[in-house]
N, C-alpha and C positions, 0 to 999 in steps of 0.2 A: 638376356640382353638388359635386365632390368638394374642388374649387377654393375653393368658398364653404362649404364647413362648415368647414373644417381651421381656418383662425384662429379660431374661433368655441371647438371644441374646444380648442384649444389654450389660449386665453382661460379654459374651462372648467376646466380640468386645474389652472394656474397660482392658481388661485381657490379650489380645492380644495385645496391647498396650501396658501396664504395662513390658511385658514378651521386649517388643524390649528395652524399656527406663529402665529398670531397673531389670534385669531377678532376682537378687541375691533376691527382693522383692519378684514378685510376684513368685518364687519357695514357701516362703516360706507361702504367701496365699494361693496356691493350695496345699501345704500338711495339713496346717489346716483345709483346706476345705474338703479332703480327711478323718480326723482326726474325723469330724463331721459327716460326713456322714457315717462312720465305726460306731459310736457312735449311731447313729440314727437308723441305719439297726438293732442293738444290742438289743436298747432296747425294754421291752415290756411294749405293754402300757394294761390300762386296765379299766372299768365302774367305774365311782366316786362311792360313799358311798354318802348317806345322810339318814336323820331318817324315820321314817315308814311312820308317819303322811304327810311326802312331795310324789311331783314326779318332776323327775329332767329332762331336755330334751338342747342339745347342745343350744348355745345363736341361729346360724345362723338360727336354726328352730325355736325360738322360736319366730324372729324378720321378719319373713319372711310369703309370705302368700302358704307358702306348704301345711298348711294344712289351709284349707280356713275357714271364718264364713258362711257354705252356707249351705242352706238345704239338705239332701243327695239326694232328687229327682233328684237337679240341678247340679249335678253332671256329669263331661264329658270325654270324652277320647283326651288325651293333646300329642302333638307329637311336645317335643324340643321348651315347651314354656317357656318365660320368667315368672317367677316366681317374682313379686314383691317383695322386702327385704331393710333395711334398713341398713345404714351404708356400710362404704367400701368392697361388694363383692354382687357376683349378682349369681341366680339362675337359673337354669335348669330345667327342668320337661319333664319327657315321661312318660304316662301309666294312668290309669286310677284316675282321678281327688281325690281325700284326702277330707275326710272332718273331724269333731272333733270327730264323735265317732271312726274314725279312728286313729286319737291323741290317743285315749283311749287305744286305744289296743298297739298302738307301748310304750306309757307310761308305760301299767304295764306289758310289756316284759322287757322294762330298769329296770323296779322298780324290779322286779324278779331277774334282771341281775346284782344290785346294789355289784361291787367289783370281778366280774369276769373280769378275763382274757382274752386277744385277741385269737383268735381260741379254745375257752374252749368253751361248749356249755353250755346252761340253758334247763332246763329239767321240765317239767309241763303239768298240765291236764286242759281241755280245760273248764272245773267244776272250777278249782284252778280259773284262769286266769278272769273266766265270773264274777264269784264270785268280784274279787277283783278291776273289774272296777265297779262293780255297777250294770251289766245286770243280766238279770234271767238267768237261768241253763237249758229252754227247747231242744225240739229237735231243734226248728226253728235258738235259740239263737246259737248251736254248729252250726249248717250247716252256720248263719251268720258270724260266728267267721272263719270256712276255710275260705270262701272266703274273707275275711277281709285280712287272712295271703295271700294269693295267690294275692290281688291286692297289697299288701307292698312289697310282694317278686318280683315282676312285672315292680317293679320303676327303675327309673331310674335316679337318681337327679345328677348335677354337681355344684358345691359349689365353688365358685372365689373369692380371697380377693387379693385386690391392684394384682392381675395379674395373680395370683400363683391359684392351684388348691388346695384346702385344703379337697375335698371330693368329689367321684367320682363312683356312685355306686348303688347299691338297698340299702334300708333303712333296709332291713332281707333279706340278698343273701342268705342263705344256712337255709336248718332244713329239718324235717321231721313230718308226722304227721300218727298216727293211728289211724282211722276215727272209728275201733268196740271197741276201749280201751278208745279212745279220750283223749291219752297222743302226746306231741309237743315236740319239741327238733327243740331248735333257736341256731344258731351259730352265735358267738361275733365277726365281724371284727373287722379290726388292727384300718381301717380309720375310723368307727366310732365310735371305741375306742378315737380313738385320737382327734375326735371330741369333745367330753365332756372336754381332757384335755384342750381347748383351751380355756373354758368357758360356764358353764352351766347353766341354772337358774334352782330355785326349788321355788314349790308352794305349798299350803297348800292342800290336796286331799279333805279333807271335805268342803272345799270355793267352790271348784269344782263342789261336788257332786250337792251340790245346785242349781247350775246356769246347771244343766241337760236340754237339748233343750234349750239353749241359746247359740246357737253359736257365736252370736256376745260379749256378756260380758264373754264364756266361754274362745276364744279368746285374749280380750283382758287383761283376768286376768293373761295370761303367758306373754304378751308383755310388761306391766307395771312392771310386777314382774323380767324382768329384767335388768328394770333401778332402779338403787341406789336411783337418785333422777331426774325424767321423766322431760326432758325438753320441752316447747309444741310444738306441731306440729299441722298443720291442720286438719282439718276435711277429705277435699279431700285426704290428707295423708293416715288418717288411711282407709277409703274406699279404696284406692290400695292394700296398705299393710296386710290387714287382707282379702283381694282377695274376696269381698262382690261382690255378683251378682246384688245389690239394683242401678240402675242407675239412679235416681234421687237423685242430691245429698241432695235436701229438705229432700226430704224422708230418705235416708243416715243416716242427720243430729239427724231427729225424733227418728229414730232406735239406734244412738249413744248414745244421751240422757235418753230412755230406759234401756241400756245396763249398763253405769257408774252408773244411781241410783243400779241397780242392782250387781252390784260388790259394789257399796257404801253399801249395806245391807247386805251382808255378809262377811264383812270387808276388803273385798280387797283392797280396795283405801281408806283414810278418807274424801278427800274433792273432788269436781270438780267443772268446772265451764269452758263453752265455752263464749270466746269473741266476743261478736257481730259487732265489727268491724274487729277485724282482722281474725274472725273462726277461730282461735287457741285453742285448747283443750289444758287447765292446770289442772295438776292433782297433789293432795299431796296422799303421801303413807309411812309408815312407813318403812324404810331401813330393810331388813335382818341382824343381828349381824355382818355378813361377807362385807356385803355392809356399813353398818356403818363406821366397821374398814378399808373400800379402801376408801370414800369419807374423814376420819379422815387422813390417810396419805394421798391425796390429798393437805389437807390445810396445811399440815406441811412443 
């Protein structure tokens, strides 16, 4: 928490200054400031839109190892751990460990949710839902599907950029479920509503379906697909970052290799290539139309 007051204060301190050397100013900062945050309490936010064939999930989860590349055996109960993530803001975690088939399900609650509203619910049958990740429709599959929902609704994640809290919460605080109808009702928060607006990436669901039990390339096909154009990074990097249990990094390395041909085969990436002097993983990948046109105004 201390992370997240300190600019805030400091904010505070410099304003209080302001106000003795020049009050006729900073009056008129703190009504704008006021003005903004009237503005902000106002409006609503709501779930992006994108086409069928994608699934969309905020960048911070995309880029982070919340949900891990790990076997679900290996799975464990996390009380207020550091969450590995990339770029300016850092991660939180309480409650029982995440892993991609659990991606799955929080992915086609958002894809279901694509264009709803904050505190609107989403409404579906646990049949809909199995169906449209890819699992089968048995008894065993519903019973795995509750408690899939009860370990999401369980969490606890806090989300930090340069100070500020940008998300602070269960990943599915509120819903309901009828276990003899086996209809769901998910409710949309505000914050991570506004999650999405800050930046989301989308991937292709049938690139997905393929790399099924590959957590590591299943993984890394959302981390790459949210850079425009992937700058390298090491090996040991992505072993943090993608929260892999493999503690040899030789082995690591074996498994990454694996992993990249295998998003190389179902077009995820076109090319790769680790440097064996520096273990720097370089990857090319075609841009999104949307990533084209921000890397195009970039160069302008």
């Amino acid at each position: 928490m201390d992370a997240e007051k300190k600019p805030e204060a400091e904010i505070d301190k410099q304003l209080a200054e302001l106000k003795r050397k020049n009050p006729e100013l900073a009056g008129s900062i703190t009504r704008i400031q006021r003005r903004f945050e009237e503005y902000e309490s106002a409006k609503v936010y709501q779930l992006e839109m994108w086409p069928d064939k994608h699934r969309g999930v905020p960048n911070e989860l995309s880029r982070s190892a919340l949900f891990p590349a790990i076997h679900p055996k290996k799975r464990a109960l996390l009380q207020n751990q550091f969450i590995a993530a990339q770029g300016g803001y850092s991660v939180h975690y309480t409650g029982g460990q995440l892993d991609q088939s659990y991606f799955d399900v929080f992915l086609g609650v958002m894809h279901l949710g694509r264009g709803v509203h904050e505190g609107n619910q989403i409404r579906f049958t646990a049949h809909k839902l199995l169906k449209l990740i890819g699992r089968s429709t048995g008894g065993n599959d519903h019973k795995w599907l509750y408690v899939a929902f009860q370990t999401l609704t369980a969490t606890s994640v806090a989300v930090v950029k340069d100070g500020k809290r940008v998300f602070w919460g269960s990943l599915l605080p509120r819903g309901e479920a009828d276990l003899e109808t086996g209809k769901y009702v998910v409710e949309i928060s505000r914050d991570l509503a506004k999650l999405f607006e800050r930046g989301f990436t989308r991937i292709e669901w049938e690139q997905r379906r393929k790399l099924l039990r590959k957590p590591l390339a299943q993984w890394l096909q959302f981390y790459y697909a949210s850079h425009a154009k992937p700058v390298p990074v090491g090996v040991s990097f992505l072993r943090e970052t993608s929260g892999s249990a493999t503690q040899s990094l030789r082995k690591f390395r074996q498994n990454l290799k694996s992993a990249l041909v295998q998003l190389q085969a179902v077009g995820a990436i076109s090319d790769w290539q680790i440097d064996p002097k520096t273990d720097l993983v370089h990857v090319t990948r075609i841009p999104s139309p949307s990533q084209l046109k921000h890397l195009t105004n970039q160069q302008e």
